[in-house]
Structures are given as C-alpha cells and as structure tokens.
N, C-alpha and C positions, 0 to 999 in steps of 0.2 A: 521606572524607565522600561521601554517595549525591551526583549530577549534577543535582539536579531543581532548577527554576528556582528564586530566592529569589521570595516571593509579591510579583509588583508588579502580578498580574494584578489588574483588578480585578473582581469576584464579578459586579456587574451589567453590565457587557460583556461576561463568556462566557455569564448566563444569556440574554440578548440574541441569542448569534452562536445557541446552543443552540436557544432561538426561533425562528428566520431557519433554522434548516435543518429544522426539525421542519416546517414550515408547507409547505402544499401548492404544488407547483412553479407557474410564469407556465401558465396555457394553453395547449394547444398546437390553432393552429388545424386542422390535417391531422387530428387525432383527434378535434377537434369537429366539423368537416365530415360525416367519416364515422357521427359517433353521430347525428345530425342525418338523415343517408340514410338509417341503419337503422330509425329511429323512423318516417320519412315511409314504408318501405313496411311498415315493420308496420301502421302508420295504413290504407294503401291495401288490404294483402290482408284488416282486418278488414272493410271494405267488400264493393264489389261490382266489381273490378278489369275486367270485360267490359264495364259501363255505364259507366266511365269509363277507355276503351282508349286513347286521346290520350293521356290524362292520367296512363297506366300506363304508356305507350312512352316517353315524354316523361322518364320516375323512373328508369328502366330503363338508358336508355341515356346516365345522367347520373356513369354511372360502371360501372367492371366489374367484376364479384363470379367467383372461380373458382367454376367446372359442379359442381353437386354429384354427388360417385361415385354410380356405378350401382346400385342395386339388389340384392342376393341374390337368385335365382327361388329357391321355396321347395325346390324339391328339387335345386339344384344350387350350383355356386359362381359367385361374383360373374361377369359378364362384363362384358370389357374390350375399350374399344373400339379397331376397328384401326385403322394408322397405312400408310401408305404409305412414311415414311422407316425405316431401319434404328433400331434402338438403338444412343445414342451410347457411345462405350468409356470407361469409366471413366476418373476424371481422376484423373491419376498426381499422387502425392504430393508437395510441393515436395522444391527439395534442399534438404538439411539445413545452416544456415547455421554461420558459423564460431564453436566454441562461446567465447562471452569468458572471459579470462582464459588463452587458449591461450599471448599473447605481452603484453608490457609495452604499457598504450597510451600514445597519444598524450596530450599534457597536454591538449586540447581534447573527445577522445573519452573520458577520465577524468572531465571534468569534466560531461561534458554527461550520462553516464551516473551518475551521482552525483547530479546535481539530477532527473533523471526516476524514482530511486528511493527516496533519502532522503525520509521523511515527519516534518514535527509531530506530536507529536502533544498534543494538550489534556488534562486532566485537572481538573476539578474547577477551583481554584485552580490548579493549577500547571501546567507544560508540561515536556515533555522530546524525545528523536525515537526512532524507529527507521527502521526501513529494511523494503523489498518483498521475502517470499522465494517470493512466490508473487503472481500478478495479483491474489489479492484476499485477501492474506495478510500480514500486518505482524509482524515479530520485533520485543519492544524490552524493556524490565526492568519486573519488576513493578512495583518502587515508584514508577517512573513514573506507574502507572495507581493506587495503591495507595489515594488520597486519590480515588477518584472520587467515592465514595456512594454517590447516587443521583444525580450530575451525567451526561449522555452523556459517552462518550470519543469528542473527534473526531479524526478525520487527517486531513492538507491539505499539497500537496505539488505540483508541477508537473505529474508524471504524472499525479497524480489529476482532473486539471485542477477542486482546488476541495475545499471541505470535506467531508464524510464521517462520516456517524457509525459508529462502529465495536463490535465484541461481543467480551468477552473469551470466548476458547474452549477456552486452555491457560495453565497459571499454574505457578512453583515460587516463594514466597519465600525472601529470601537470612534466614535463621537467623543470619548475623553477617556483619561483611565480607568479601566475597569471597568467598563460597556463591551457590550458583545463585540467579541473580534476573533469571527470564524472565517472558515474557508475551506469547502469539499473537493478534493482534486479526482478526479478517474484519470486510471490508466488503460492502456488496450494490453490484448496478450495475454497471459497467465498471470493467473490472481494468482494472489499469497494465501498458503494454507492455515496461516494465524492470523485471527483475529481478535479486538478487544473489547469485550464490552465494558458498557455507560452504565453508574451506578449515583444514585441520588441520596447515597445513606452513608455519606461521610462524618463524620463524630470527632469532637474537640478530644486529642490526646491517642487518635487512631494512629499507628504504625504506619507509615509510606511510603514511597520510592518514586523519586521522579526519573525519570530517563529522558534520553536525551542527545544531542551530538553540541555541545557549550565548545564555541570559538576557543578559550583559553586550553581545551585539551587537544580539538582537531590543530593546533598552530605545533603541537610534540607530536603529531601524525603523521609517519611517512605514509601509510595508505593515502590517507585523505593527500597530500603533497601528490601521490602518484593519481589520482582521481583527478585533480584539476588539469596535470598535464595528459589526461587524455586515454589513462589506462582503465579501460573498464570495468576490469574484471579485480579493480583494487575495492576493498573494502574498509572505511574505518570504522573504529572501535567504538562501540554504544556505552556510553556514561552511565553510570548509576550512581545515587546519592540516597542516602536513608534519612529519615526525620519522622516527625510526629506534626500531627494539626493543632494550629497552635487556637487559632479561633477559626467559627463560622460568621461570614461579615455583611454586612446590607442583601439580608433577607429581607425581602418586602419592601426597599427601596431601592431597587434597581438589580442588578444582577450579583448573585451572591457570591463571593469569593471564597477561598480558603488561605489561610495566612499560615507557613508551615515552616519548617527548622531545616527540610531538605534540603541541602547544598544544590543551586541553580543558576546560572550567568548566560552572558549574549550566546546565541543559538539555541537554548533550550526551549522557544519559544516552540509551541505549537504540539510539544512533548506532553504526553501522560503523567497524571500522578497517581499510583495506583497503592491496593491495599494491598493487604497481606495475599490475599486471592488473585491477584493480578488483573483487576476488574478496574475500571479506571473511575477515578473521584474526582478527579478537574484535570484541566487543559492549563499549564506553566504557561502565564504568559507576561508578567510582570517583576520588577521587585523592586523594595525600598533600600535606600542605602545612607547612611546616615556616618560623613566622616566625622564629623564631634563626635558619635559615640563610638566609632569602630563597629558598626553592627549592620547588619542586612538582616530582611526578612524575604522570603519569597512568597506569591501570589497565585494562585491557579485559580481558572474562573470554573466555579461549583458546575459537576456534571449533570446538573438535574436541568440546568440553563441548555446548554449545549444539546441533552437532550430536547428541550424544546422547539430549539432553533431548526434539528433536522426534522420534528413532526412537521414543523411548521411549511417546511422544502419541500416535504412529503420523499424526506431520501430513508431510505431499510437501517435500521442498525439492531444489536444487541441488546436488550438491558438485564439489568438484573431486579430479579423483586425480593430475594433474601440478602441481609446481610452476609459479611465473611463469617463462613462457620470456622472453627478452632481447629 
C-alpha cells in the first residue's frame, strides 16, 4: 500500500497555513527606507534642485548611490576612469570540500545532515516527504503530490528554514505497485545548503536509515499541530528508523526495489533510504502488511531507477561512483 498520510489533516488548516504563505511578507524597513529616498529625489530633481541646494546636499548625502558609468563619446568607446592602484588578481577558487558519502558518518553528522535535507511535504489533504537533490530541488513520489488539485504543494524542512511553496516540473506515475512513482518539485528563494546524493550500489545485508515525517508520529507533534494552524516558523520532528536490505527485487523486470527491515508507515512516502554515508539508495514508497502474520516489510524503489528517470528529465543531481567507505 502507497505511504501517504491517512487524512487527519484537517482541509481548513492547510487552506489557512496556504493563506499565511501566499500573503505578502512583514515589511522590510531597509527596503522602505530606500523607496522612500528614491521618491524624495525624484520629488526634488522634478523641482528646481539649485533654489533649493541646502536642501539637495542635505538628500544627497543621506545615503550613497553607486557613480553612474560614463558615457560613450559618440564616435568612440566608453572611457574608463583611471586608478592609481593595480588590478587586483583574481580570487582563486575555493578548495574543493570533501565529497559526503566518501566514508561512513558519524551518528551525529548522519543525523544532522538528514534533518537539513529531509523535507515535508503538503499536499492537498495529505502529506508525505522527500528529500533535497538540489538547493532548490525536491525528489519525492507522485502520489504524494497526486491529490493536490488546485491546493499549493508546500515543503518545510529545517534547511528550508520554513514553509515554501513549491511547482511540480517532472512527474512519472507508478501504473501499479512498484512502477515508477516520482515527482521533482522546485522552490523559489534560497536553496538549502544540504543536499543528497543518488547512489546505485545498494547490497543485500547493507545497514540503512530511512527518514521521513510517518502520519503516526506527526499525530504526537505539537509542531506539526501548530504548522497546520498556521504558525510558520513551527517545525516538526524528522523520523529516523535503522534496518538492513533485506533483498534486491525485479532487476531486469521492471523497476528494481529494495525490501528492508527499516521501520516505515503512511507519510514516509517520498523519504530517502540512505547508507551508512548518507548517500541515498531508494526512495520509501511502499509496504507489505500481512495481518495473519503480524509482519510488515518495507519497499523503496532502487536508486539507480530514479537516477535514470532524472537523466531522462534531463534535471542535475549528485551521484555517487564509490561505495560507502568504513
């Protein structure tokens, strides 16, 4: 059965939070200042700025405007004025930091990069998550988003510091279970400084972690509670569950799964399953439940698929070409 939350959202608190992010931001007094200086010398240069030169020096020097470039003469090229100093030498590139997922992390630096890239995401009635594959790029399952309508799609995440509304810009529906079922959102604004890469080298017996925001933990979330009535700036808590890969499943008959022991339920949809490196190995989007036996298995569709899906969009992501080193 698909991940997506059971409906406990209720319609008029998301069209609410909906509301509260469409509405025009607080003020911002440094950008009313300034429209404020621009109108006062538009005001003065319609005037007569020499009968009132006090009163023009005075506007002038109440803040500083860059010199406007020089001129073209009509029969020649612009002239630039000179300098006394050298030109300074171009600033050398940083160095290149160390790419994640190189070696196993830490449980603290696993965890902290997981909550700066994991996102909710809203839909309509219901919720589910994905995760960052790019600053202002969101991987997650269609049918996540699939009930939107005409609701916004938002995402809201740590990294994002905050809600977001989002645009769907790539889509495949899954045709039955366990058939592709993605969906690329973009945001506008400032990207997320964390991102996750796509790795194709998942292994029966591999250590995992899915993440996530699963309906049965957001319903003991007062954040999340205060997020639907409308507070922004609430944050809930990102899920983590550990498990092992239990098999690799219809390789070369359709799209490959992964079957794993990590604890996963409604919302986790659209959520990472990552290794010990934090490099993601499938996308949660399923699971079997079996009341005769008391047992569940959870499903994530293999990252080597999803990577294909975005060559195919022709959208940028990460991948990896080593394994997790020890």
């Amino acid at each position: 059965m698909p991940l997506s939350v059971d409906r406990r959202w209720r319609a008029g608190a998301l069209a609410f939070l909906a509301m509260a992010l469409a509405a025009p931001a607080d003020a911002d007094p440094v950008a009313d200042a300034k429209r404020a200086r621009v109108e006062a010398l538009r005001q003065m240069l319609e005037g007569d700025p020499c009968a009132r030169r006090a009163e023009a020096l005075a506007l002038l020097d109440s803040g500083s405007t860059p010199p406007a470039p020089l001129p073209a003469p009509a029969d020649g090229p612009a002239t630039v004025p000179a300098t006394d100093q050298a030109a300074s030498p171009p600033t050398p590139p940083p160095a290149p930091k160390e790419q994640p997922g190189s070696r196993k992390l830490a449980r603290p630096e696993l965890v902290e990069r997981l909550r700066q890239s994991v996102v909710l995401v809203i839909s309509g009635t219901d919720s589910g998550s994905g995760f960052m594959i790019g600053p202002n790029r969101v991987l997650t399952n269609h049918h996540v988003i699939a009930q939107a309508g005409k609701n916004p799609i938002i995402v809201t995440g740590p990294g994002l510091h905050g809600p977001r509304i989002a645009r769907l810009v790539a889509q495949e529906r899954a045709k039955q279970e366990g058939g592709r079922d993605y969906a690329v959102l973009e945001i506008d604004g400032p990207g997320a400084p964390t991102t996750l890469r796509l790795s194709p080298l998942a292994a029966e017996l591999q250590e995992v972690v899915a993440a996530g925001y699963p309906g049965l933990l957001l319903a003991n979330d007062k954040n999340f509670e205060a997020l639907a009535k409308g507070d922004l700036a609430a944050m809930p808590n990102l899920a983590l569950s550990q498990g092992a890969v239990m098999a690799r499943q219809n390789a070369g008959r359709g799209v490959e799964t992964l079957a794993h022991t990590a604890a996963i339920s409604g919302g986790n949809s659209g959520g990472p399953l990552v290794d010990a490196c934090g490099d993601v190995v499938g996308i949660n989007t399923f699971i079997n439940v079996s009341v005769e036996q008391a047992s569940r298995a959870g499903f994530a569709l293999a990252a080597g698929d999803a990577m294909s899906f975005l060559r195919e969009r022709k959208i940028p992501f990460e991948e990896v070409s080593t394994g997790c080193l020890p």
